[in-house]
C-alpha angles and dihedrals in degrees: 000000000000114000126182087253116128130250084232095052088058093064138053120287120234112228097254097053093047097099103048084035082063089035097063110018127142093203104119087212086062095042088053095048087053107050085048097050090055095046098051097051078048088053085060102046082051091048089054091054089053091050089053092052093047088047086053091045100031078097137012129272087011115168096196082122126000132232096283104040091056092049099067085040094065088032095057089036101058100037093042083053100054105039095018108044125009099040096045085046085054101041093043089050085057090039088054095044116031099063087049091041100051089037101245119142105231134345137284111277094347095196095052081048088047082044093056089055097056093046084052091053091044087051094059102041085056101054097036079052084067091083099056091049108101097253089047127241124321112300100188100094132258077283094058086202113185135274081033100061081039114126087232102067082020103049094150137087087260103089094036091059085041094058086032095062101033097059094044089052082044094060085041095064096034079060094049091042097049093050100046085054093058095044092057094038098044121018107047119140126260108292088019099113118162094266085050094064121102121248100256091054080054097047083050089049093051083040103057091037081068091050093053094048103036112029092070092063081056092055088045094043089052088036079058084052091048098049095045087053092059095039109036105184094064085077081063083077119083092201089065089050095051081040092063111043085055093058096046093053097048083062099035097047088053091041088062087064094046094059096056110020084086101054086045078062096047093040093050094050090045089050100051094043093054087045085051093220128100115273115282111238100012093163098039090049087048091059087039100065087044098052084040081050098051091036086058093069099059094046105081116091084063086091091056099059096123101041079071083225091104124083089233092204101053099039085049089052101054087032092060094035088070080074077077102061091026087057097050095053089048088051086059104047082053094046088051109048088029105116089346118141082252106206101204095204111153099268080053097052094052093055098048089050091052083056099059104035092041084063099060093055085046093053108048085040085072083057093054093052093058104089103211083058096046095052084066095033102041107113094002124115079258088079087041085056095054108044094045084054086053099045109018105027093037114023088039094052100049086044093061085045092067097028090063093036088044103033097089104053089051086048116018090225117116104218120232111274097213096051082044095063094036086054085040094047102035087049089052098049097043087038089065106025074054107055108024090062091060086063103073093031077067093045085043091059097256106149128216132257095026119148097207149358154231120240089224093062090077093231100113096094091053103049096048085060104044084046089048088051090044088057086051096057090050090061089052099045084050086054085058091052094047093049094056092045093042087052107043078046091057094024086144099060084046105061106160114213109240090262106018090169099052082229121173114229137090099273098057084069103073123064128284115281087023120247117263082257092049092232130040141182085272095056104020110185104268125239109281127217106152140002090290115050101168088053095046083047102048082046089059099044093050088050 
């Protein structure tokens, strides 16, 4: 089987050619690392933009940052979040496993995927460049809604590097995406059918589908921005306004499930190895991602109800109808870890954290949808709320589910288990004294995006605590960060077995971290007969 690897990348790599080795590879493992490494520094600097909102709203009429300024922090965090940090974590988690998941030996047109990398960190570098521009970074919100993202109220570079930089990461992802989807369709190993593939590569499959289909309206919607920059009396036309903000939510309602069906992957692995049992409902869940995938894609004027350019009745519907697939999956997570002999180790309680806090933004989504509560809700912290328990509460979680559970086949370094469960227990405290609290500032009538406060508005208790719970996640988050460092500082007292977990599933076959090539003669790819080949082949041997 021929595959676009180097010679040079199948041997081993003398010290002074490691760097360009990593630089220009075409191994889907390094390209992954990569892309994760630089999300999750980005995930930081994010996080520092957030801390610096909470400290300016922790009290009222605060002068920590002014307007302006504040204005270009939620801007760049929200955004940075969302195309940055949250959607890159999700697609390189797919870009690591699935190769090693389905047994091919690398992915699909490596270069386009390497490519794809280098338009993400230009990307980056071009929105974060924002800041050091003379009018600061973009203020319009991650939405960029007109007139707001006009010339006329964003004159400066800002913007322009904002646009710039979110549609090249955007490419970027579209081309990861694409390629990760015809790894998994088309270039499995021998046994390995579709309905032989493990949860997370099918929550990868329903996930890129989205990015193919959905990503493009993105690129259009900012095109539109663009455009009405340079010609400024195109934004005079209402019908470009109502234009665009189709565009942008077809692609905003399916990027939210981009940025989670991945983690429901990795969480449902991670269940089902520490229940030691295959996973309940393989096939239901299956048909599950792909009918919450396709919903996606009707969903999306129910962000727009009180624009009154929205049918209410139809976007409510499809919007409710994704309690049918969410359901399902939820029904499976029970049905695996239900009278199981449950192991808790850390990548265990992540993912049963992510169960039950993913629920809560699930749930008062379906709130949002329903158009006689949005009209309250729309703009308010309600909406905040909401969207922090699904991403944040829910997506980050999952993701930490499958970083610690995954982190030693792609290193061959155990973490540290105390750092582990004071990262694991400080994020779940702040998580939650952060982002309760937003709920009833939204009840209470606090709208969103406000730099400050009066103390009359009764909004003061609830912000300090919020503010308090947002310092608690950044100790946590500083525990992460120490961990990593402590254990790639002490990598050879961490040597991690080639399967530490005893998981089921293909890419827990090869070595630890896996060969350029995935599988060797030292670790062939074993015989497959269902979606979890190292479970079906300890069962044999013990029998």
């Amino acid at each position: 089987m021929t595959t676009d690897l180097t010679v040079a990348e199948e041997l081993p790599e003398p010290r002074e050619r490691l760097l360009r080795s990593w630089l220009g590879t075409t191994d889907h493992k390094r390209i992954a690392l990569l892309t994760a490494g630089v999300a999750l520094v980005l995930l930081f600097v994010m996080g520092a933009l957030a801390l610096t909102m909470r400290a300016q709203l922790a009290q009222p009429e605060q002068n920590i940052v002014d307007n302006e300024t504040y204005n270009q922090l939620f801007t760049i965090h929200g955004s940075g979040m969302i195309y940055l940090v949250v959607t890159p974590l999700a697609l390189a988690l797919g870009l690591y496993l699935v190769p090693l998941q389905v047994g091919a030996p690398a992915v699909a047109a490596p270069r386009t995927t390497m490519l794809g990398f280098w338009l993400y960190v230009f990307g980056a570098l071009a929105v974060l460049s924002g800041f050091l521009t003379s009018g600061g970074a973009a203020k319009e919100g991650w939405t960029a809604y007109t007139p707001l993202s006009t010339a006329r109220f964003s004159p400066g570079a800002g913007t322009d590097l904002w646009l710039l930089g979110t549609f090249t990461s955007t490419v970027g992802m579209i081309l990861i995406g694409g390629t990760v989807l015809w790894t998994a369709l088309l270039k499995r190993a021998p046994g390995m059918t579709m309905l032989r593939m493990p949860v997370l590569s099918w929550s990868v499959v329903a996930t890129n589908l989205m990015v193919i289909a959905a990503f493009p309206s993105l690129l259009a919607a900012l095109g539109l921005i663009a455009l009405g920059r340079m010609t400024p009396d195109l934004f005079d036309s209402n019908l470009y306004n109502i234009g665009y903000q189709h565009l942008f939510w077809f692609y905003g309602h399916p990027v939210v499930y981009v940025m989670f069906f991945p983690f429901v992957g990795a969480v449902a692995e991670v269940l089902a190895t520490f229940a030691q049992r295959r996973f309940f409902g393989y096939k239901a869940t299956v048909l599950s991602l792909l009918a919450f995938a396709a919903l996606s894609m009707s969903v999306w004027g129910h962000h727009m109800f009180t624009t009154g350019q929205a049918a209410d009745d139809y976007y409510s519907l499809t919007s409710i109808l994704l309690i049918v697939p969410a359901g399902i999956e939820y029904f499976a997570f029970l049905g695996t870890i239900l009278g199981a002999r449950l192991r808790f180790r850390l990548p265990m309680l992540f993912a049963l954290t992510f169960v039950v806090q993913f629920l809560v933004g699930g749930l008062t989504g379906i709130m949002v949808a329903s158009p006689v509560l949005d009209y309250q809700m729309h703009d308010s912290y309600f909406v905040v709320a909401h969207f922090h328990y699904t991403l944040f509460a829910g997506s980050l979680f999952g993701l930490f589910a499958g970083f610690y559970f995954w982190f030693p086949k792609a290193t061959g370094i155990m973490l540290r288990n105390r750092l582990g469960h004071a990262h694991f227990w400080l994020l779940l405290v702040g998580t939650n004294v952060t982002f309760l609290p937003m709920f009833w500032l939204g009840l209470g009538g606090m709208p969103r995006r406000v730099a400050t406060y009066l103390p009359t508005d009764g909004f003061g208790t609830f912000n300090l605590i919020a503010s308090i719970g947002a310092g608690i996640i950044g100790l946590g988050m500083l525990a992460f960060a120490a961990n990593l460092v402590l254990s790639f500082v002490r990598r050879r007292e961490r040597r991690a077995p080639d399967n530490p977990w005893e998981a089921h599933t293909l890419e827990w076959a090869t070595s630890s971290p896996p060969p350029p090539l995935n599988f060797d003669e030292r670790h062939p790819i074993p015989p497959i007969h269902s979606f979890t080949p190292l479970l079906d082949l300890r069962r044999e041997r013990s029998s």
